[in-house]
VOLOMAR-318292 format. One record per residue (C-alpha): x, y, z; residue in three letters. Coordinates in pm, whole numbers, plus 50000, padded with zeros to 5 digits. Layout:
XYZALA/...
This chain:
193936429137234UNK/192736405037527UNK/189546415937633UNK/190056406138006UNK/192126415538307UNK/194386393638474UNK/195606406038832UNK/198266393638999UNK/199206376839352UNK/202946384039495UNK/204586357939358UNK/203646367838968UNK/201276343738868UNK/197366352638807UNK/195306349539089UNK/191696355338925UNK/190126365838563UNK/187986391238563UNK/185646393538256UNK/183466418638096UNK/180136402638062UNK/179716407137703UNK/183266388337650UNK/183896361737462UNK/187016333137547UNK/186776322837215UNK/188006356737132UNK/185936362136811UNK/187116317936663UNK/184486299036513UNK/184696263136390UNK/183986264636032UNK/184556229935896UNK/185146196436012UNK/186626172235833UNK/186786131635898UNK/183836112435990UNK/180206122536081UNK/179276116836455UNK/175916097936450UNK/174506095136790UNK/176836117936972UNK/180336098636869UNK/183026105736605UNK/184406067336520UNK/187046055436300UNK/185526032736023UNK/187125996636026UNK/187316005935641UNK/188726042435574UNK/187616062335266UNK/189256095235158UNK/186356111135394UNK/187266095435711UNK/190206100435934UNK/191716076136257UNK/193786096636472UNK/195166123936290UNK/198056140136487UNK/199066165936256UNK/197956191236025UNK/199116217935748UNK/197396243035594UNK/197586275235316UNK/195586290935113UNK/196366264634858UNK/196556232134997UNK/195546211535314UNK/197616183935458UNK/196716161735702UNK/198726134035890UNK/196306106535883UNK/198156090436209UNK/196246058136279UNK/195686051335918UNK/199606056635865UNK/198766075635512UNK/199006115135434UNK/195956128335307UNK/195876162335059UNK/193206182834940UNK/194236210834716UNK/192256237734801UNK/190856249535147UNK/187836222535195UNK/184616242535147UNK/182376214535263UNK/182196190335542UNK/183356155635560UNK/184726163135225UNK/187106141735091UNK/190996144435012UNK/191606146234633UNK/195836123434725UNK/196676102934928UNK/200356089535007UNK/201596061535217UNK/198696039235121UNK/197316025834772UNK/194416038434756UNK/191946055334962UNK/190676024635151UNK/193916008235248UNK/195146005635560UNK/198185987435756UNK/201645995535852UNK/204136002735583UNK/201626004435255UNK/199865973435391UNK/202835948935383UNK/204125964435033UNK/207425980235251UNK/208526013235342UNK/209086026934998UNK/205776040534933UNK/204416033335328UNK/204336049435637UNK/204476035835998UNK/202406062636218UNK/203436095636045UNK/202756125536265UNK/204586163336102UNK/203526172535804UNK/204906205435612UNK/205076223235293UNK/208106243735267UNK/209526262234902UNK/207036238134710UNK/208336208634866UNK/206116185035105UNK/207966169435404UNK/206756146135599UNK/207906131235986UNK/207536093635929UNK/207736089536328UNK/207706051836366UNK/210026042936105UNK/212536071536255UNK/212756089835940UNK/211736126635700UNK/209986121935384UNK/210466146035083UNK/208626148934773UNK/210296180634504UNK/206526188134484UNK/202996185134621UNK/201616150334440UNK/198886155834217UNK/198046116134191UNK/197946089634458UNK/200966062534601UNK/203936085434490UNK/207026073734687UNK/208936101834782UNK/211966117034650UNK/214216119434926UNK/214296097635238UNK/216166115535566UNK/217686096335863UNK/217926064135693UNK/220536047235459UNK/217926040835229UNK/213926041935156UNK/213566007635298UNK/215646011535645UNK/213366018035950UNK/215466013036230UNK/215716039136520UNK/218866057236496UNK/220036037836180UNK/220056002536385UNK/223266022236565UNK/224206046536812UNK/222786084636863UNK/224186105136636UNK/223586141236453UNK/222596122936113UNK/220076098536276UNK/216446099836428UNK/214186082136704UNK/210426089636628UNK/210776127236487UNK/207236132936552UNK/207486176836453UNK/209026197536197UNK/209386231636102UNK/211736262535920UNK/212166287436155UNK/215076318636129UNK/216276295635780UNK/216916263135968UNK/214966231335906UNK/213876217836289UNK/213136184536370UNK/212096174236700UNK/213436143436757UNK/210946130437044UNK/212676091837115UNK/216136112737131UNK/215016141037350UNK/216486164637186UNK/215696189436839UNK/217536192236580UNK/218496220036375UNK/219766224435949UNK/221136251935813UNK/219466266835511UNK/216326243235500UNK/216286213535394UNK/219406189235420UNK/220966165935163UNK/220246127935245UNK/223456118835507UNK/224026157735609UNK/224846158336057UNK/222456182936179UNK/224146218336248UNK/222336224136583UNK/222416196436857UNK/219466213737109UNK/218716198837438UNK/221716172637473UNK/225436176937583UNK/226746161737245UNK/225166140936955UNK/225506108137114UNK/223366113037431UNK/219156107137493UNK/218596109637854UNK/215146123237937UNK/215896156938070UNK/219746154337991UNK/219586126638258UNK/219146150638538UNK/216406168538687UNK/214246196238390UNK/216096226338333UNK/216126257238123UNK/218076237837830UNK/216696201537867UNK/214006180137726UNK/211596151437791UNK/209146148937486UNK/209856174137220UNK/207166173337020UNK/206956207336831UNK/208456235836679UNK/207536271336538UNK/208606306936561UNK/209726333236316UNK/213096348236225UNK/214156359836574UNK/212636336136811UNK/212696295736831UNK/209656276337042UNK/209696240237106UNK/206826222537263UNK/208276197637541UNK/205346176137585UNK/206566157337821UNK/207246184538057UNK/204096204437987UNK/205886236637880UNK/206716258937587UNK/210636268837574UNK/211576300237382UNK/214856310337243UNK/215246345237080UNK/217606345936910UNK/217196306736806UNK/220526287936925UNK/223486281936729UNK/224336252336903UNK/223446234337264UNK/222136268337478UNK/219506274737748UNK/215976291737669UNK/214906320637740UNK/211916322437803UNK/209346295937932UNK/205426294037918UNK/203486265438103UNK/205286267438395UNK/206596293538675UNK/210036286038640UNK/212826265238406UNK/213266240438706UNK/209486227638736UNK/207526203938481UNK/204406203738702UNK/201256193638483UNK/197386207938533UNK/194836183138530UNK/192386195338763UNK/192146229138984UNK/191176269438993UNK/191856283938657UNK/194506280838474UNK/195466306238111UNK/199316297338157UNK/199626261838241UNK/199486228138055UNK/198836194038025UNK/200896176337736UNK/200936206637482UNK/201796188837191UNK/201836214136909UNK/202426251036924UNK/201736276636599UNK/202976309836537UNK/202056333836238UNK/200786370836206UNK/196876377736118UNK/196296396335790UNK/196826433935954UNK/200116424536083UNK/198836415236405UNK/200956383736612UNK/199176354636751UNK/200496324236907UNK/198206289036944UNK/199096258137139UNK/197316225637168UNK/196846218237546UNK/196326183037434UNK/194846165937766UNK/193316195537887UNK/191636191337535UNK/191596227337420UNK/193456254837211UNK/195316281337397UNK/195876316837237UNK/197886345037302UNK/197616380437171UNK/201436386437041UNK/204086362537260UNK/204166364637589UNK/207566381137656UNK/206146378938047UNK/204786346538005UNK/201506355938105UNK/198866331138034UNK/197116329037724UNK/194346353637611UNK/191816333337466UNK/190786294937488UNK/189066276237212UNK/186506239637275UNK/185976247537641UNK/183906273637824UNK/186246284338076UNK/190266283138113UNK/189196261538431UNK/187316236638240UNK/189616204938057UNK/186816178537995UNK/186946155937688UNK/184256171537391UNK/183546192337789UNK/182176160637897UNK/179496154837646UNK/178886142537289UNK/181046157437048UNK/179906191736887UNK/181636212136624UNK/183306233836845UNK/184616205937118UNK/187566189737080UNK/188956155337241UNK/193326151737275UNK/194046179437004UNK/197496165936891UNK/198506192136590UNK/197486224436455UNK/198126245336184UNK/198236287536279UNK/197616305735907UNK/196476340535943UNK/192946344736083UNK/192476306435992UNK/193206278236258UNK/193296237636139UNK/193206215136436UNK/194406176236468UNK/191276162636701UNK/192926134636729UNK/190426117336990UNK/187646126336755UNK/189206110836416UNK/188756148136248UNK/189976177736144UNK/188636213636225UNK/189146244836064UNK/188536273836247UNK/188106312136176UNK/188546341636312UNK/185716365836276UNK/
């Protein structure tokens, strides 16, 4: 349970936070481990040459009780660890999209899209199988299992004619079988769910993962399959898009993480086809896609949320996380907010009123700077710091 009081002014939203004196916003989270690149002097760098240890702008992150997956962004490379990382700075045991673990470059350094990757940015492990969003070369990567050994090419290539194509929407017009910079993916109520950013719109697959040419099932966010206007080219609205960036949920209930117009949208039951949400955190209303930068407090609004997690803790409990990625923190809610109240806790800043990069001093092991992904797992939280070239895995105590 939240361990504060929110009250209320007429119009519904929360007018002031009242907190007990021995509470905590952290809500009982502790960074445990950080991965990537030691921060001599105050700084977290990328190293001109990266090892298996070091990280540039990782935008995405898996994790189980098995297996940790990171997308490596900057790098373009996926790295793996099998087995939760029980040191820090430790390094990844795979990695794909690259060589070797000191390789860098575009598309396997000039080798070709076969074994490369150009910016990937979802990463996922779903029935065994590891999928990967290859954003900039507009395409899903599937290897049968979780590689053991370095440079495997994948299995199965989605969204292209082939594992060398890398054109947005197949070099063609929008269509249900093609992509533009899928940057998130997920299986939520047995549907695979891309979210197709450069197409403004998700898109949805029947019983998990599709064969290679397969049209989506579930067109969300557009009129038809052949349309990509921001925001259906109108003004936002309860069943429109301008960056979809991420999706979660469980068997009843679809979220998507519109980036662009810093909300959350909700869908319970997730949509069989084109539909309006439901529900709506990050802003008052379906018809506003104002963003918080500066101001009084703020638990229920955002500023480019860019990945949203959604699992139970181990007594059955529900707990919702989103990355408020340029307010540079971790929002979490006790159970979803059917009301959309704001969120209970906040992680890497001291208030809900504070947004400052690392809070506007050298990074520490609990600040964070432009969290991009996150992975929810129980009482365990891995975050993308994207700004700081890491990983962090937090726990709750």
């Amino acid at each position: 349970m939240s361990r504060f009081t929110v009250r209320h002014n007429v119009a519904g939203r929360p007018a002031r936070l009242d907190l007990a004196p021995e509470a905590s916003l952290a809500g009982g989270w502790e960074a445990s481990r950080w991965l990537g690149a030691p921060a001599p002097g105050g700084l977290a760098l990328p190293q001109a040459n990266p090892t298996l240890a070091f990280m540039y702008s990782p935008r995405a992150v898996f994790l189980s009780d098995e297996v940790l997956v990171v997308a490596d962004s900057g790098n373009h490379r996926v790295l793996i660890w099998h087995g939760v990382p029980t040191s820090n700075h430790q390094p990844a045991d795979v990695v794909l999209g690259q060589p070797d673990g000191t390789t860098e470059g575009r598309a396997a350094a000039g080798r070709g899209p076969e074994r490369g990757m150009n910016l990937p940015t979802g990463v996922l492990i779903h029935e065994g199988q590891l999928v990967v969003a290859d954003a900039w070369h507009h395409r899903i990567l599937v290897w049968n299992q979780v590689p053991q050994a370095s440079d495997r090419a994948p299995d199965l290539v989605l969204g292209q004619n082939d594992a060398s194509s890398v054109a947005p929407n197949r070099g063609g017009d929008c269509s249900a079988s093609t992509l533009y910079w899928p940057f998130g993916i997920g299986i939520v109520g047995g549907r695979f769910w891309v979210a197709d950013t450069g197409n403004r719109r998700v898109l949805g697959w029947d019983g998990g993962l599709p064969d290679m040419d397969r049209p989506a099932d579930v067109v969300l966010g557009q009129p038809d399959p052949t349309r990509r206007e921001e925001n259906r080219g109108d003004v936002v609205g309860p069943a429109s898009f301008r960056w979809p960036h991420d999706v979660a949920g469980r068997d009843d209930l679809l979220l998507v993480a519109d980036a662009g117009d810093h909300r959350v949208l909700g869908w319970s039951p997730p949509p069989d086809g084109d539909a309006e949400a439901s529900s709506v955190l990050g802003q008052p209303g379906f018809d506003t896609a104002d963003e918080w930068p500066y101001g009084p407090h703020s638990n229920d609004r955002f500023r480019f949320p860019y990945a949203i997690g959604m699992d139970r803790t181990p007594d059955g409990a529900e707990r919702v996380a989103v990355a408020d990625t340029a307010n540079n923190r971790i929002l979490l809610w006790d159970g979803f907010p059917t009301d959309g109240r704001g969120a209970d806790h906040v992680l890497a800043q001291p208030t809900f009123a504070a947004n400052g990069e690392n809070r506007w001093a050298a990074v520490k092991h609990d600040t964070l700077c432009w969290p991009y992904g996150l992975s929810l797992r129980g009482d365990q939280l891995a975050v993308a710091d994207a700004g700081n070239n890491r990983v962090m895995i937090w726990r709750h105590r």
